[in-house]
N, C-alpha and C positions, 0 to 999 in steps of 0.2 A: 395548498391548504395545510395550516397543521393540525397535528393527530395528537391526541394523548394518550396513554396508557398506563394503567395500575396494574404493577407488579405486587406482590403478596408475600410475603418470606416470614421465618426464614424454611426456606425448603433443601432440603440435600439434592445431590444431582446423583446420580445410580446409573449404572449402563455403560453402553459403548454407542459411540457416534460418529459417524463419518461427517468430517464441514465440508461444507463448498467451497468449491476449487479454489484454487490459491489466486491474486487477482492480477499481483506485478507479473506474473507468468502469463497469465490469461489474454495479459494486455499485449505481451509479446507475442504469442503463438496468433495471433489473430495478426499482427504487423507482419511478424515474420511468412505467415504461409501466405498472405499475397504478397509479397517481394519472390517468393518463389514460383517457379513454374510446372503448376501439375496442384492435384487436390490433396488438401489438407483436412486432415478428420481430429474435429475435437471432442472429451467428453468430458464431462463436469467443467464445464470453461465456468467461473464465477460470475452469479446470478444480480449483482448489484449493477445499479444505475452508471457508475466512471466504465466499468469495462462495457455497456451497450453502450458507451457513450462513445470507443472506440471505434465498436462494429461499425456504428454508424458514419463514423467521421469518415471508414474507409468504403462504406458504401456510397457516400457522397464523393469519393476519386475513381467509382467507376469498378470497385470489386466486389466480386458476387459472393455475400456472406449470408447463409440459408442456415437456419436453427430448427433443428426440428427435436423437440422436447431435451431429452439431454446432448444432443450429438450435435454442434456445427460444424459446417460445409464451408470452406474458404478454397474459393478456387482460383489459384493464383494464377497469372498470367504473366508475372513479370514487375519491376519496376515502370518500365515503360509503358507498359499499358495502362497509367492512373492517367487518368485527365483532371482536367480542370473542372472545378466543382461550381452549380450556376450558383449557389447561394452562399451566404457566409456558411462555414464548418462553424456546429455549435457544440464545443467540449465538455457542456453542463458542469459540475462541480471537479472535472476530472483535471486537475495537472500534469499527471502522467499522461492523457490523452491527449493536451496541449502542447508540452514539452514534445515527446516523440515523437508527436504529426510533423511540428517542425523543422525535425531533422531528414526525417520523410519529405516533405516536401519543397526541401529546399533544393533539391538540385535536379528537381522536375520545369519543365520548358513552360512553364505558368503561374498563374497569379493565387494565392490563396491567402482568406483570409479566415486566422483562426480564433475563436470568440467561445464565451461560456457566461457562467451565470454570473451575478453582483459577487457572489464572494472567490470566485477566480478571475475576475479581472482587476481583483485586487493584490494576488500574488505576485511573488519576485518573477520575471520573465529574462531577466539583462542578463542572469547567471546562463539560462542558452543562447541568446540572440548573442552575445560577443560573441562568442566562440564560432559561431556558423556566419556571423559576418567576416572574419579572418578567414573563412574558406572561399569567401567570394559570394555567398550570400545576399540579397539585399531584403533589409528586413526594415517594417517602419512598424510605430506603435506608441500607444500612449505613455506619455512620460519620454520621449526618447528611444522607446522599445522597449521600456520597463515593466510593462505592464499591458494585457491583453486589453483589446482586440489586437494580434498584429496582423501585421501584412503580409507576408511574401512573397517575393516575385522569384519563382524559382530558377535555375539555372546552372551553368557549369561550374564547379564546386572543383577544388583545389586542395587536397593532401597536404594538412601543416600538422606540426607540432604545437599542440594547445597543452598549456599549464592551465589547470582548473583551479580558482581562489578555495573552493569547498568541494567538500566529496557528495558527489551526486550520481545515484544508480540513474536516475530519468534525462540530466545532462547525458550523462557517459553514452545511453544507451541512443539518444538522438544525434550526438555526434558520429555513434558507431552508422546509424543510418544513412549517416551525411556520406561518412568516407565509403561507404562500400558503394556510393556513388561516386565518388571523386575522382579527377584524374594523381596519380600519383599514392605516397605513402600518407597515411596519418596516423598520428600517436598522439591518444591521450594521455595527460601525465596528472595526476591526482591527490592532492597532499596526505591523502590514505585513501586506504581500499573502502569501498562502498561495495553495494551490495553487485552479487556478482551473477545474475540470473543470465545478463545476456551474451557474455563471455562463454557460460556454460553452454546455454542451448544453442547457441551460432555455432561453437567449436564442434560442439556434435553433430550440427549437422550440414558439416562440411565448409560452411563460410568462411573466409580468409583473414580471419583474423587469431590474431597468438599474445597469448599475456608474456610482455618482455620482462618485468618484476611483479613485486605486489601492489603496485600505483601505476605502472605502464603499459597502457596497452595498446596495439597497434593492429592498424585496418588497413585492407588494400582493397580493389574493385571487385565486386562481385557477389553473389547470391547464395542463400541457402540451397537444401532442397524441400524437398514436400515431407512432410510427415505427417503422423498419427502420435496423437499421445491423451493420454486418460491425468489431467491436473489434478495434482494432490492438494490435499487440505489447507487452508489458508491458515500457517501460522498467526499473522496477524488476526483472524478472527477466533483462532484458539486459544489466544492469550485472556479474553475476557471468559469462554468458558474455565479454564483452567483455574485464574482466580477463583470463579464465583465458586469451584470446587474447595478450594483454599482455604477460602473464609468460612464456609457453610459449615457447620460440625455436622459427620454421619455422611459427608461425601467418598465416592466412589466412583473414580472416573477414566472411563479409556475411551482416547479422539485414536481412530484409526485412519492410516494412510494419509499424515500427514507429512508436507514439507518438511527436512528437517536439513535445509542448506544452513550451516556454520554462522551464517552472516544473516539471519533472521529467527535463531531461536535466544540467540543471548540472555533475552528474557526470563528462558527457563534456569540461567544459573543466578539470574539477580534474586530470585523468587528462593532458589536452594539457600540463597547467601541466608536470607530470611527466615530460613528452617522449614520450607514448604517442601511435601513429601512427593516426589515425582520421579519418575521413572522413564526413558526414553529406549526405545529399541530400534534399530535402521532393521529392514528387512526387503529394498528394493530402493532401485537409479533407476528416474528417467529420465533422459536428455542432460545427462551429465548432473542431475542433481536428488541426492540421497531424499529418502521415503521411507515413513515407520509411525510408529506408535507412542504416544507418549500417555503414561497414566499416571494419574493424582490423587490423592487420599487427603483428606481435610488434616489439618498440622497448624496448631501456633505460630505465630511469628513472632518476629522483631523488628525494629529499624535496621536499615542499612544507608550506606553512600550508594548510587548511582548517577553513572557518569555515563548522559548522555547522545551519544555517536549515531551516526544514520543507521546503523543497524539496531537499534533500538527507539528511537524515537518515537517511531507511531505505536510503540506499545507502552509508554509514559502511561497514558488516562487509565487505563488497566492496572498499571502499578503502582499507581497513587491509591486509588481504590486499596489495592493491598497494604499500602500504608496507613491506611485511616483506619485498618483491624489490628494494624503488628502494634507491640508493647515497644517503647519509644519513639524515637524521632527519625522519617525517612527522609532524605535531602538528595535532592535531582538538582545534577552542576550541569553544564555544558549544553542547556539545552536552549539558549535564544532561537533556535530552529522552530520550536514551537508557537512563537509567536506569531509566524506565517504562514502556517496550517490553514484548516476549512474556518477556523476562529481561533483569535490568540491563546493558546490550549493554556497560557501561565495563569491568567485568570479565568478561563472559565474552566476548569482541574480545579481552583481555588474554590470557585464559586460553587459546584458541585459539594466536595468538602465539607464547606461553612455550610450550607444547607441540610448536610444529614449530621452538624453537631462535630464538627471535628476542626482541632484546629489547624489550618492553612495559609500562610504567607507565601505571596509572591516574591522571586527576584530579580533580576536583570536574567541572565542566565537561569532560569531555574523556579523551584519553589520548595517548602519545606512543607512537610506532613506533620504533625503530632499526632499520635494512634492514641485512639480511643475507644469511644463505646458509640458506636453510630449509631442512629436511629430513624424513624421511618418518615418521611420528607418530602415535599414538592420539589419536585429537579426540570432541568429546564438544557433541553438538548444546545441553545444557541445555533443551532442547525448544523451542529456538526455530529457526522455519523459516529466517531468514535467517545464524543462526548454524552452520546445516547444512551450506546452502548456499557459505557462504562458506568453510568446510572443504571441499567437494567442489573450490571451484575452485584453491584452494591445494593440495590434495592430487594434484591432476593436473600442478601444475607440478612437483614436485616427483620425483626419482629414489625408486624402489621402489615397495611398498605400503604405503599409509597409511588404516587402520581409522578411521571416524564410526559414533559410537555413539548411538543416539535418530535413526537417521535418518530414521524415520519424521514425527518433524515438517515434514520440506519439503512434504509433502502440503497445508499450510496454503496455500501461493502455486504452488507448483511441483513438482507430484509426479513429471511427466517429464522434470527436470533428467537425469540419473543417463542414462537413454534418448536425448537431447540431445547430452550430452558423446558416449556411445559411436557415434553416428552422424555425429558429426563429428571424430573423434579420429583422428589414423594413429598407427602406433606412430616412435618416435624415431629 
């Protein structure tokens, strides 16, 4: 069903906030502690719909994953002990729970079939299935395997040298799951560095794998161990508070204990390009990946260029948003990735936009902002979480009330955005 909801602004944001856990981590530590042997204890693992959508996918192969208010329970047993699941695996809106399942279960002694909602069985699928068909893989699916539901028939998997056409943290990271099954070596080779979460956490904790350059990286057989670890704050869902701090005047703001891996804050320097006032301090590593504080002060903007690479991508809808407040023209290149998102974010970023009064053109790559004077607006999520999102934080900057329609998608990443803002908001 959808939900609508009326934001109010414009409001200042004041205080300090811890977000929910980070989610590309969340998705790992839950893969990861069942491939290992012994209990895994999580806390703040991220509360949205893609990351249960993993729990579940691995409790349908047989692992025992117990939640009990902030803390889950994965109590791994091995690779070998997933079996075969009686029903189709359903990945709901989640990609990264599609892609990683099936490097996971490609080179388990059975059949799986993995499936999600209308708008992921609309995503690109061919950019994992080649690659894990060159390890010996057999994978079928619509389109040729281009697109979900697929199949797998899993089995014995073979150590190659894969050249990846695009850089993909969600490839990389189910290819890595392939080969620490595989017999032999495997190296991926990547036409740039993508995001590096599972490098980090595997190396930590012990798994055999070793970054040979900054695009190479190479897997041999074998498992992690069991850990414990407290997930820090999801960059990606601090980008839209961080703006909405940006644009608001009278804003004051500290996210504590959040993510601050190199390769998913970049954000915060398209933002400084901008003249946005921020602040970042590291004060703690876990599992190989740096943790701290970042605070914001409401600041003018400007146009800039942004050029954008998978480490910035899913934070575009956020900094469109900031362009539709800065004085001139902001222009997003490199980003055809967008268009096979949860919705084609080039137009519906536009469509957003043109609805609170700003001007916006699409491009092949990309689209252009023209900053203005936004105003208060019917928006319309398109069912995508981050396009919710990014109407919630535009619509608090903004004088009056401004209605999001489908707002029930932010449940995918961030269902207590909306609770967030009103506990940090004072009135104007």
């Amino acid at each position: 069903m959808t939900s609508s909801v009326t934001v109010s602004g414009p409001r200042p944001l004041r205080g300090r906030l811890r977000l929910p856990g980070e989610k590309g981590m969340s998705h790992r530590a839950l893969i990861f502690g069942a491939l290992a042997r012994g209990e895994t204890r999580l806390t703040s693992l991220a509360p949205g719909d893609d990351v249960a959508s993993t729990a579940g996918a691995l409790a349908a192969l047989g692992v025992d994953v117990q939640r009990d208010q902030d803390t889950t329970v994965v109590a791994g047993r091995g690779v070998d002990a997933l079996h075969e699941s009686g029903s189709d695996i359903d990945c709901g809106n989640s990609g990264t729970t599609l892609r990683m399942l099936a490097g996971l279960v490609a080179g388990r002694p059975f059949k799986t079939v993995l499936t999600g909602d209308e708008s992921l069985r609309t995503r690109p699928m061919a950019r994992v299935v080649e690659p894990l068909r060159a390890m010996g893989a057999v994978i079928e699916g619509d389109d040729g395997g281009r697109r979900a539901p697929l199949t797998i028939q899993g089995g014995e998997l073979t150590g190659r040298r894969l050249t990846l056409a695009q850089p993909s943290g969600q490839v990389k990271t189910a290819l890595v799951l392939a080969g620490l099954q595989a017999h032999g070596t495997t190296e991926i080779v990547e036409p740039a560095p993508s995001r590096d979460h599972t490098e980090r956490m595997l190396t930590a904790l012990g798994a055999p794998l070793e970054r040979v350059d900054r695009q190479t990286l190479r897997v041999e057989h074998g498992a992690p161990r069991p850990f414990d670890l407290e997930l820090p704050g999801d960059p990606s869902s601090a980008v839209f508070l961080v703006v909405a701090a940006t644009i608001t005047p009278g804003s004051d703001l500290v996210l504590d204990d959040v993510l601050l891996n190199p390769g998913r804050i970049e954000f915060l320097e398209a933002l400084q390009r901008m003249g946005a006032d921020i602040d970042v301090e590291q004060h703690d590593e876990r599992l190989g990946e740096p943790v701290g504080t970042i605070s914001v002060r409401a600041a003018p903007l400007h146009g800039t260029v942004i050029h954008a690479h998978e480490s910035i991508i899913d934070e575009i809808p956020a900094l469109a948003v900031a362009g539709a407040f800065a004085d001139g023209v902001t222009e997003f290149r490199d980003a055809a990735e967008l268009r096979v998102k949860e919705s084609d974010r080039v137009l519906t970023v536009v469509d957003l936009l043109v609805a609170l009064g700003v001007g916006a053109e699409p491009r092949d790559d990309g689209l252009v902002v023209r900053g203005g004077r936004p105003g208060r607006a019917s928006l319309h999520s398109h069912g995508d979480h981050r396009i919710a999102l990014a109407a919630a934080t535009a619509a608090n900057a903004v004088p009056g009330d401004s209605t999001i329609e489908g707002w029930d998608a932010a449940a995918v990443s961030y269902p207590g955005f909306l609770d967030d803002l009103d506990r940090l908001a004072e009135p104007a």
